[in-house]
C-alpha positions as CSV (number, residue, x, y, z in Angstrom):
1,X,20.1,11.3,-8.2
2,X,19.0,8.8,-10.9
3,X,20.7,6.1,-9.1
4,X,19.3,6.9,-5.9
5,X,15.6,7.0,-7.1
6,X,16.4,3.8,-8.4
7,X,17.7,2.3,-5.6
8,X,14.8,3.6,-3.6
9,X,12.4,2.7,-5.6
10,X,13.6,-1.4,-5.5
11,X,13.5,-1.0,-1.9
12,X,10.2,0.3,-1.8
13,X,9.2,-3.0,-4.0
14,X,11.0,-5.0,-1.6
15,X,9.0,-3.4,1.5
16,X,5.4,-3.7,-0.5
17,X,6.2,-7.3,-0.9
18,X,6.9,-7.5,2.7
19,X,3.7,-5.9,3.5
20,X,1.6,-8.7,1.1
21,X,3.5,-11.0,3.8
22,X,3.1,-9.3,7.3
23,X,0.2,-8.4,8.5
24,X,1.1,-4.9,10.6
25,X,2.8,-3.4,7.1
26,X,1.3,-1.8,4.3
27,X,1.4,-2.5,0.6
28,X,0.3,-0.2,-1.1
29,X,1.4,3.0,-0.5
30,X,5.1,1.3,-0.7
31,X,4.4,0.7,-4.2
32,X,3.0,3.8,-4.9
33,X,6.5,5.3,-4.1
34,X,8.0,3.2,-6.0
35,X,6.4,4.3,-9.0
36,X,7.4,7.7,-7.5
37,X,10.7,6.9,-7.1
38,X,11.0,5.1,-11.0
39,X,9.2,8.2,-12.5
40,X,12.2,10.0,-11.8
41,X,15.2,7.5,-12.6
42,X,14.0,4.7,-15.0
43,X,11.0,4.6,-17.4
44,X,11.3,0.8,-18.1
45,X,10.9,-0.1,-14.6
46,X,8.0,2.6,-14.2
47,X,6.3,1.3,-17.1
48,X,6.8,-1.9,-15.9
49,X,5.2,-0.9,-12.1
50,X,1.9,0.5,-14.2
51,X,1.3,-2.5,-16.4
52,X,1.6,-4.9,-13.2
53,X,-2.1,-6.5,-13.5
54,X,-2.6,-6.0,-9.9
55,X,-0.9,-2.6,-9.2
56,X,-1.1,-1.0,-12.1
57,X,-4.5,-0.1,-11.8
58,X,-4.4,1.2,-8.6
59,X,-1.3,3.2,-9.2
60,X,-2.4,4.9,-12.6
61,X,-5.9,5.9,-10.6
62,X,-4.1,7.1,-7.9
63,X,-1.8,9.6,-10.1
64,X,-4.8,10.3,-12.7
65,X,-7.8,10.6,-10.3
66,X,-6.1,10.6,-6.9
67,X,-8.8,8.0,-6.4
68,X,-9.1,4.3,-5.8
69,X,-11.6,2.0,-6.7
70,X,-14.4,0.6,-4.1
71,X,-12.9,-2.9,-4.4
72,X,-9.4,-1.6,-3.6
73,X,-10.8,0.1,-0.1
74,X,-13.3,-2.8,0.6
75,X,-10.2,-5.2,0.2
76,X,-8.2,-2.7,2.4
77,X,-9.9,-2.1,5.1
78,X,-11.0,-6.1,5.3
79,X,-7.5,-6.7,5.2
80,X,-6.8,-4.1,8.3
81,X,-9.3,-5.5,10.2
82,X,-8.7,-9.2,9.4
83,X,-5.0,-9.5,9.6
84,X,-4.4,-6.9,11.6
85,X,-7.0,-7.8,14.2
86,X,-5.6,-11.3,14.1
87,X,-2.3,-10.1,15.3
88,X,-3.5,-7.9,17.8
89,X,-5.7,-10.0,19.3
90,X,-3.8,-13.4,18.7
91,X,-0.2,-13.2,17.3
92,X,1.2,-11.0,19.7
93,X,1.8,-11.3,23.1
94,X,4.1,-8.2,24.7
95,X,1.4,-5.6,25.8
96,X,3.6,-2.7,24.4
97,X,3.9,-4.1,21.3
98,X,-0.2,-4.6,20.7
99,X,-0.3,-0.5,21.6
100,X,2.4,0.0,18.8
101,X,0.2,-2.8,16.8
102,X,-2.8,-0.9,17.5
103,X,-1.7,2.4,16.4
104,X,-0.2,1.5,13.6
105,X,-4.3,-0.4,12.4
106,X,-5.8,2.8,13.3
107,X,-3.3,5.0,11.5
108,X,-3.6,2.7,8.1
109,X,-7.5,2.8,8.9
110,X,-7.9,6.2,9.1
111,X,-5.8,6.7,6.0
112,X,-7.8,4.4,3.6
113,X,-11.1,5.8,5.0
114,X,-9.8,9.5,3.7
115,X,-8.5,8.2,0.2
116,X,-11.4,8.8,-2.6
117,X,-13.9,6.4,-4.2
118,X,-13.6,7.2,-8.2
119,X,-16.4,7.8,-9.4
120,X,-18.6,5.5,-11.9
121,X,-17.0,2.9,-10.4
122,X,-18.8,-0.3,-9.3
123,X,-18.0,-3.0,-6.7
């Protein structure tokens, strides 16, 4: 099973870099399961996911605090709208495929708006 977590969890990496790049996929929560995914095969490679400068934090909040910070949902839901609306609105042309679009805005949407603020934490 070690080898499959591992596996896994470099594929979840590989999709979280995809979503920095396309606008309809997620980040995030990919490498969230990455760390999952190393937690349970290789330490390095976990330790290596939580002392990423930019996902690091986010990832240690979420398992400490299952929190995120203000910045971290204000850059999300920016994101959503920005990006997302942008290929919505302009990018994509096939009417069924904006629906799919569409759903898949107000899915992540609803999901970030649910996730906690941690507390003492500014802007």
């Amino acid at each position: 099973m070690r080898i499959f977590y591992l596996v896994l969890g470099f594929f979840f990496i590989g999709v979280g870099i995809l979503g920095i790049l396309l606008p309809l996929l997620p980040t995030t929560v990919f490498f969230l399961l990455a760390a999952g995914c190393f937690a349970r095969s290789s330490d390095r490679w976990y330790q290596w996911l939580l002392s990423n400068p930019v996902f690091g934090p986010i990832i240690n909040n979420w398992h400490e605090k299952k929190c995120i910070t203000a910045k971290t949902k204000i850059v999300a839901i920016s994101s959503i709208f920005l990006f997302g609306g942008y290929s919505i609105f302009f990018a994509i042309t096939n009417p069924y495929i904006k629906i799919v679009g569409i759903l898949f805005l107000a899915t992540g949407l609803f999901t970030v708006l649910r996730l906690a603020v941690c507390k003492n934490d500014s802007v």
